[in-house]
C-alpha positions as CSV (number, residue, x, y, z in Angstrom):
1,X,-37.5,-87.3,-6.9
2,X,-39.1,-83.9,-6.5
3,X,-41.6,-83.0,-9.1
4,X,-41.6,-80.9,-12.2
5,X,-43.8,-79.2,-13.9
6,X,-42.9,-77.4,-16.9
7,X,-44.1,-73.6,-17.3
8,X,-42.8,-71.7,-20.3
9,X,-39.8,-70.8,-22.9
10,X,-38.9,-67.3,-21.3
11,X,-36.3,-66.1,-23.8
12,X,-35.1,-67.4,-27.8
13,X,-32.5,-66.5,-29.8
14,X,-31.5,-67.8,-33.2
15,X,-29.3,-68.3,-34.9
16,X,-28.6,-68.4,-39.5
17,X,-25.6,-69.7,-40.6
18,X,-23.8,-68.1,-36.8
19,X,-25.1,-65.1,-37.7
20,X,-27.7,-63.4,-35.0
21,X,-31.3,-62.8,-36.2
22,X,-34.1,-61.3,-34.3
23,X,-36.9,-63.9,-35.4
24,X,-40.8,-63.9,-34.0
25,X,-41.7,-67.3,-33.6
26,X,-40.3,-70.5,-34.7
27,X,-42.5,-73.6,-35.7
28,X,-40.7,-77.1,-34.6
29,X,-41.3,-80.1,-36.7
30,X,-44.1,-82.9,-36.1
31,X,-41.5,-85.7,-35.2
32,X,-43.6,-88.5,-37.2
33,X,-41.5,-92.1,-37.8
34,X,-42.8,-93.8,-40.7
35,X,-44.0,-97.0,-40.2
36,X,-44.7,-100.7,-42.2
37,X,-47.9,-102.6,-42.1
38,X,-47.4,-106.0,-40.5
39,X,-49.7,-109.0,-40.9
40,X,-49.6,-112.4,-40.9
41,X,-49.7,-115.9,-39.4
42,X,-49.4,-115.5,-35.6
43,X,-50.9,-112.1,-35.6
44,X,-54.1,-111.1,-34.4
45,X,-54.6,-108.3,-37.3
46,X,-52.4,-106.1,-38.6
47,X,-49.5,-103.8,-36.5
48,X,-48.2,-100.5,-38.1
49,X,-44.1,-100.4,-36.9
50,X,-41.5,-97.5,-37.1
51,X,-38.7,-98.1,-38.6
52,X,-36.1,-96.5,-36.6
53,X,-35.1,-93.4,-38.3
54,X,-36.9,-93.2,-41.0
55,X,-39.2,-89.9,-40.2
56,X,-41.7,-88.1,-42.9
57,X,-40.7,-84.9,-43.8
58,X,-39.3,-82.6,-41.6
59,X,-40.3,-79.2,-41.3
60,X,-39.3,-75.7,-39.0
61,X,-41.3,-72.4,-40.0
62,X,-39.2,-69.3,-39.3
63,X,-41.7,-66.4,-38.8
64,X,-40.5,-62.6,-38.9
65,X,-42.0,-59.7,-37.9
66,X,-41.2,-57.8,-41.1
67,X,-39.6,-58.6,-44.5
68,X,-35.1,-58.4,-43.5
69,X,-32.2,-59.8,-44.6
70,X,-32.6,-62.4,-43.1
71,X,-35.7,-64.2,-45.1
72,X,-33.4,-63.7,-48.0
73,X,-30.0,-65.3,-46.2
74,X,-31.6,-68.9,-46.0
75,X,-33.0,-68.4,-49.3
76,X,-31.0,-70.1,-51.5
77,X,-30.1,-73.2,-52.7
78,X,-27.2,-74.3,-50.2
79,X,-27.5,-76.2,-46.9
80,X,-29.1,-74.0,-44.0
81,X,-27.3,-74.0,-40.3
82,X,-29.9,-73.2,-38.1
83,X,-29.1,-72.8,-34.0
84,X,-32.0,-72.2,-31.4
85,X,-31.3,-71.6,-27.6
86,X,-34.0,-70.9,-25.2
87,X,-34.2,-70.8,-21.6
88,X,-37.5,-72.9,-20.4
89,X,-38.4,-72.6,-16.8
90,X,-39.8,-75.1,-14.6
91,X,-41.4,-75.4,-11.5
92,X,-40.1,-78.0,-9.1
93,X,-41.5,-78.2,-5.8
94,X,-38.7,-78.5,-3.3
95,X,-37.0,-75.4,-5.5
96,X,-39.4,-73.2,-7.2
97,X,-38.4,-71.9,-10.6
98,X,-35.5,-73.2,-12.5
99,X,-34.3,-72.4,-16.0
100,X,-33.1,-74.8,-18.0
101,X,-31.3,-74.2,-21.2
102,X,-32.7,-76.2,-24.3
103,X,-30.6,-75.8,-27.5
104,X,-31.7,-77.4,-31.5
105,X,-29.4,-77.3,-34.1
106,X,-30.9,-78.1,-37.8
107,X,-29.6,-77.8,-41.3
108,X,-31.4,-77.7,-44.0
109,X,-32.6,-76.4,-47.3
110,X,-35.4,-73.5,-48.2
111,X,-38.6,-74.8,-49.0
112,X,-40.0,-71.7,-49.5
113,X,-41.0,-67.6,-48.1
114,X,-44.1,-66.3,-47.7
115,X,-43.5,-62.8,-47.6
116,X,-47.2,-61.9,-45.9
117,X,-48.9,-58.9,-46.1
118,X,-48.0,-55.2,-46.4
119,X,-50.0,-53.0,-44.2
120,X,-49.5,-49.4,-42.8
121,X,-48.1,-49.6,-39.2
122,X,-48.3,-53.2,-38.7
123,X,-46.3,-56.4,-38.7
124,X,-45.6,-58.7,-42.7
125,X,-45.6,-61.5,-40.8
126,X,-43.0,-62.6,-43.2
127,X,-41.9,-66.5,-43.0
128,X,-39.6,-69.2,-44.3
129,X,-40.1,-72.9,-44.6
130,X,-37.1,-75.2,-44.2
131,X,-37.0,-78.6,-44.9
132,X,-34.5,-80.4,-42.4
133,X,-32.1,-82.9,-43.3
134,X,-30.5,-82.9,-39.6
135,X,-31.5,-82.3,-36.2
136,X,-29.7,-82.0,-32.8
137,X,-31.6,-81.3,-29.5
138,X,-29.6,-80.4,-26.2
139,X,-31.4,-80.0,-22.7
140,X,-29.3,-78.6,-20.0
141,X,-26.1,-79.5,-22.2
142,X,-26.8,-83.6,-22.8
143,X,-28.2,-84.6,-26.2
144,X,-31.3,-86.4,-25.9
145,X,-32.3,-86.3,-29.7
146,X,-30.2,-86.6,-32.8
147,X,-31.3,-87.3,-36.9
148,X,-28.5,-86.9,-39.7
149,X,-30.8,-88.1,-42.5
150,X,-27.8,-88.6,-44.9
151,X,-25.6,-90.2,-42.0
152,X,-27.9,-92.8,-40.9
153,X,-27.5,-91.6,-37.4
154,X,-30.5,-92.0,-35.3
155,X,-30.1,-90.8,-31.4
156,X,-32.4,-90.9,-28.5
157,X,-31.0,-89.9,-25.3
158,X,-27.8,-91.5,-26.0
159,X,-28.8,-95.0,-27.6
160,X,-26.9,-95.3,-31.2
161,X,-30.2,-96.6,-32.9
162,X,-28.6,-97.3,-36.2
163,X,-25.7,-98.7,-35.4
164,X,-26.0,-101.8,-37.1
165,X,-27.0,-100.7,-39.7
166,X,-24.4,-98.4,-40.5
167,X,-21.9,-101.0,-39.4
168,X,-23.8,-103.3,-42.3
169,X,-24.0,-100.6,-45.0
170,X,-19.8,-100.3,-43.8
171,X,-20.4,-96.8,-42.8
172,X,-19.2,-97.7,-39.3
């Protein structure tokens, strides 16, 4: 298998509600399961364990250059659908540089804006906050993550995660 090394996101677009916006930088979410403190007979302390799709809260910062419409279009109080596609490039030896696509699809609802700072020729640095309720993450086309809080559906790389429990509850 030749080797990979990843190098850098080379272009971004996104996406509000299929609408185009020209955004500045995006901040992903900290992908942290929850977990339960185990302890008992037959174990040598205590062991912290996920619980498989149960994650804290999810978070994506949306940064803008300047203060636009569209800060103001994921403002409100109904369900965000957020699309980012990027182009990452790698560097694989046999090959050279290759781009991959990588595409995340969230909804969500607004957390908050910070509308930054107004200063003579220079930047707001306007942002929103959204906290996610669902996320979808596509590289090269093939899902390899997937989290519909409300669904129970809990994907990695294929593997239904939740399926018995959703068959359980009799959402299956």
């Amino acid at each position: 298998m030749a080797q990979k090394i990843p190098v850098k996101l080379v272009g971004l677009r996104t996406f509000l509600n299929n609408t185009e916006f020209a955004t500045s930088d995006i901040t992903l979410p900290s992908l942290t399961q929850m977990t339960d403190t185990l302890s008992g007979a037959g174990i040598l302390g205590e062991l912290d364990l996920p619980s498989p799709g149960h994650y804290s809260s999810l978070e994506v910062g949306i940064a803008w250059k300047t203060i636009n419409e569209g800060v103001f279009s994921i403002a409100g109080a109904e369900e965000t659908s957020i699309e980012f596609k990027g182009a990452f490039q790698e560097y694989e030896v046999s090959k050279g540089l290759v781009t991959k696509a990588i595409k995340i699809v969230i909804r969500g609802h607004s957390k908050g804006i910070d509308l930054g700072t107004l200063a003579q020729n220079a930047a707001t640095d306007t942002s929103n906050t959204i906290e996610i309720t669902y996320i979808k993450i596509f590289i090269e086309g093939a899902e390899v993550f997937e989290l519909d809080k409300f669904s129970y559906i809990f994907r990695i790389n294929g593997k239904d995660a939740l399926y018995d429990v959703r068959k359980a509850l009799g959402l299956a």
